[in-house]
C-alpha positions in Angstrom: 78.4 -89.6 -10.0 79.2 -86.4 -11.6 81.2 -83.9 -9.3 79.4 -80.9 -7.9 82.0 -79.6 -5.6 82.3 -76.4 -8.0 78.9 -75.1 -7.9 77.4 -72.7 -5.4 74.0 -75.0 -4.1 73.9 -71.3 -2.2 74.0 -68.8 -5.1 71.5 -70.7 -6.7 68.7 -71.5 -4.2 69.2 -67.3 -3.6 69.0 -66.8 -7.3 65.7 -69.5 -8.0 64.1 -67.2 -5.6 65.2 -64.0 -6.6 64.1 -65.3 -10.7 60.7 -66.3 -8.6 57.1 -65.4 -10.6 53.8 -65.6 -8.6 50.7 -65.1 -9.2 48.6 -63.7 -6.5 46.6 -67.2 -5.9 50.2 -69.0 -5.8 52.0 -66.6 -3.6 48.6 -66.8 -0.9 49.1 -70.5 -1.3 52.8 -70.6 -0.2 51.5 -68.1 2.3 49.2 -70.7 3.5 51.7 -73.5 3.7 54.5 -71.6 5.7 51.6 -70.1 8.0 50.4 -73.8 8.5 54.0 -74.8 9.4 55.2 -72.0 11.0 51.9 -72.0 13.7 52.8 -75.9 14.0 56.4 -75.9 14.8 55.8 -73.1 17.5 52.9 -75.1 19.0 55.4 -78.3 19.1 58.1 -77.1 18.9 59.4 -79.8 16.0 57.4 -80.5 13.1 58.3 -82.9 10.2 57.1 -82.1 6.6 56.6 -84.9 4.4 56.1 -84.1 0.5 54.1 -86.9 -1.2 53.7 -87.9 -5.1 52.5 -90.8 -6.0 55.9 -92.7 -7.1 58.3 -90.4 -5.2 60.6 -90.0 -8.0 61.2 -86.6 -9.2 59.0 -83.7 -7.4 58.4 -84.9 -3.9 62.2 -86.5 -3.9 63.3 -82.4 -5.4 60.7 -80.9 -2.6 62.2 -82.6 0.5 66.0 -82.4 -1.0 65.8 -78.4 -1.7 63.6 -78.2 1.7 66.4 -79.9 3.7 68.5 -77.3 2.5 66.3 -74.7 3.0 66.2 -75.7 6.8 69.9 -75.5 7.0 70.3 -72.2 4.7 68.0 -70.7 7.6 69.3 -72.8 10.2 65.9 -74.0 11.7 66.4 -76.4 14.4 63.6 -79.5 14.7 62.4 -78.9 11.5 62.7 -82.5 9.0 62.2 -82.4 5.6 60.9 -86.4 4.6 59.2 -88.1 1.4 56.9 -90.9 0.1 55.2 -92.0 -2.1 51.9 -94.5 -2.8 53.9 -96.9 -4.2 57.9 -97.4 -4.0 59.6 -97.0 -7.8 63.5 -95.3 -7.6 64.8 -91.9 -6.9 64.9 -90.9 -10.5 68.3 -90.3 -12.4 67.1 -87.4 -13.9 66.0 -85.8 -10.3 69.3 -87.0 -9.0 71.1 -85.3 -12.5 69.6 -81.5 -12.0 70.1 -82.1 -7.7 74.4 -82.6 -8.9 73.8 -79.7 -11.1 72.6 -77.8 -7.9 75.6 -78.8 -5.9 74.2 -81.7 -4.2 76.7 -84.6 -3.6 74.8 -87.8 -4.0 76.8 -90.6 -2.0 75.8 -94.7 -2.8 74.3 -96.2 0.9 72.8 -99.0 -0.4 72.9 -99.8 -4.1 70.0 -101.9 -6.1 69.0 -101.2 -9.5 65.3 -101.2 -8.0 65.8 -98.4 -5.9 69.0 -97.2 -4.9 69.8 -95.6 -1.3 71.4 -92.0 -1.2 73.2 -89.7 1.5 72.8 -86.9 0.3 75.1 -83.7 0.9 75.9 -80.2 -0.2 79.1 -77.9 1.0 79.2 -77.0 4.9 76.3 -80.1 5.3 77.1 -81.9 9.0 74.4 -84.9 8.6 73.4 -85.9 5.0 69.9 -86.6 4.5 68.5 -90.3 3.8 67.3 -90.5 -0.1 65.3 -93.1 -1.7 61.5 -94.3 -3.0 59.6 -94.7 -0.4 55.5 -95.2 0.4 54.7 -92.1 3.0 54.2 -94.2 5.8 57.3 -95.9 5.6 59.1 -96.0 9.6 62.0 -93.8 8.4 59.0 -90.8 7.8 58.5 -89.8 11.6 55.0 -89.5 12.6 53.3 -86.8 12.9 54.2 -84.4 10.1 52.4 -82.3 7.7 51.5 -83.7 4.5 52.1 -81.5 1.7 51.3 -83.5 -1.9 53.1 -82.2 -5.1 51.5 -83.5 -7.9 47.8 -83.6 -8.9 47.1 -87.1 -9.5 48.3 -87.4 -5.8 46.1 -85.1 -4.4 43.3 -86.9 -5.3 44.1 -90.4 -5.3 46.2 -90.1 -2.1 44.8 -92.6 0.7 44.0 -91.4 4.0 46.6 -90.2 5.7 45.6 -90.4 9.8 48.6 -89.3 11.3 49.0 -86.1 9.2 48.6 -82.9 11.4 47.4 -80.9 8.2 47.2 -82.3 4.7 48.0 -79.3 1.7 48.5 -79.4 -1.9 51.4 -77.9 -3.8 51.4 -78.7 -7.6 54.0 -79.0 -10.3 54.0 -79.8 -13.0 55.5 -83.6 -14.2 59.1 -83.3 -16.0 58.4 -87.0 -16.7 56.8 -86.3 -19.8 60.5 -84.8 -21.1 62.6 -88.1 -20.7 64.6 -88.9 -23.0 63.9 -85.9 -25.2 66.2 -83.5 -26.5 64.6 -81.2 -23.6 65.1 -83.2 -20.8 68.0 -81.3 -19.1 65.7 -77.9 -19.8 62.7 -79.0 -18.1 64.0 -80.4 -15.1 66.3 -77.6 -14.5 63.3 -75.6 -15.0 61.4 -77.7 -12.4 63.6 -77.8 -10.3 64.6 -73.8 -10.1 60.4 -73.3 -9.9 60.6 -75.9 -6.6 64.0 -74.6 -4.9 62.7 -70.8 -5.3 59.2 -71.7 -4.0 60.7 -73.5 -0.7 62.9 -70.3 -0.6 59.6 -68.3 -0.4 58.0 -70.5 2.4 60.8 -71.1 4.7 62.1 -67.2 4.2 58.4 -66.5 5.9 58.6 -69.7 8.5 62.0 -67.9 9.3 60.2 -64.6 9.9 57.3 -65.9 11.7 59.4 -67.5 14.4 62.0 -64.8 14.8 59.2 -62.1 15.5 57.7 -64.3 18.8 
């Protein structure tokens, strides 16, 4: 694994935010989402996001890795930051590539060629968050959480999910299509900046909504 001890996972979740461009109807979504989660966790006092794609490979693995930051960056206590898929493939190496880039210390628990097994880490981190493909009912996704899908094809074809408090829908756009191009490192940094600066936005105002009770 390449070394990320050198890069600042801090400066640059501040900076994807700061370099953040939204359109009204994608800033009142965000909105949505951390009003949804913020009026959950204060309700139960622990709430558990899941962020679904259909192969949990690149987005919804980038989603729940840049979240679980997120919750430490603002030091949220009882809030878990999960992923699945409808069908198990592998975290992708290309996710796992631009997450080192970030700072994020990826750390072999169980190797396969299938589907490899991550702890994953970042400077300061006391409990490394559990990475790999999943389905989003697997038992290591605590029931009951918010669904939030990130890709289209997922919102759509996503099965019912019963145990989902509230189901939402959070798009990006699929850096699959720029594997093994000449702008594959571009686009997933670029995905992955859009992602970490949008989690910024919703868990700055889940922050603010449960300091101001």
């Amino acid at each position: 694994m390449t070394s990320s001890k050198n890069i600042n996972t801090k400066v640059l979740f501040e900076n994807a935010k700061n370099n953040l461009f939204l359109s009204k109807k994608r800033e009142s979504l965000l909105i949505e989402i951390a009003d949804t989660i913020a009026e959950a966790y204060l309700d139960r006092q622990k709430i558990n996001i899941n962020f679904i794609c259909t192969h949990n490979s690149r987005r919804s693995q980038l989603a729940q890795v840049w979240a679980f930051f997120a919750i430490n960056y603002f030091q949220l206590p009882n809030i878990f930051s999960l992923s699945g898929g409808t069908e198990v493939t592998k975290f992708h190496r290309n996710a796992v590539k631009v997450l080192q880039y970030a700072g994020f210390e990826f750390d072999l628990d169980n190797f396969s060629h299938q589907n490899p097994k991550y702890l994953v880490s970042f400077k300061g981190c006391k409990t490394p968050l559990r990475a790999f493909s999943k389905i989003f009912e697997d038992p290591i996704n605590e029931f009951p959480y918010i669904a939030i899908t990130t890709c289209n094809n997922a919102h759509e074809s996503c099965p019912f999910i019963p145990d989902a408090i509230h189901r939402l829908h959070l798009p990006y756009s699929d850096p699959k299509i720029f594997d093994n191009t000449h702008k594959t490192r571009e686009e997933y940094l670029e995905t992955s900046n859009l992602i970490a600066g949008e989690i910024y936005f919703i868990f700055e105002e889940i922050n603010r909504q449960i300091l101001k009770i």
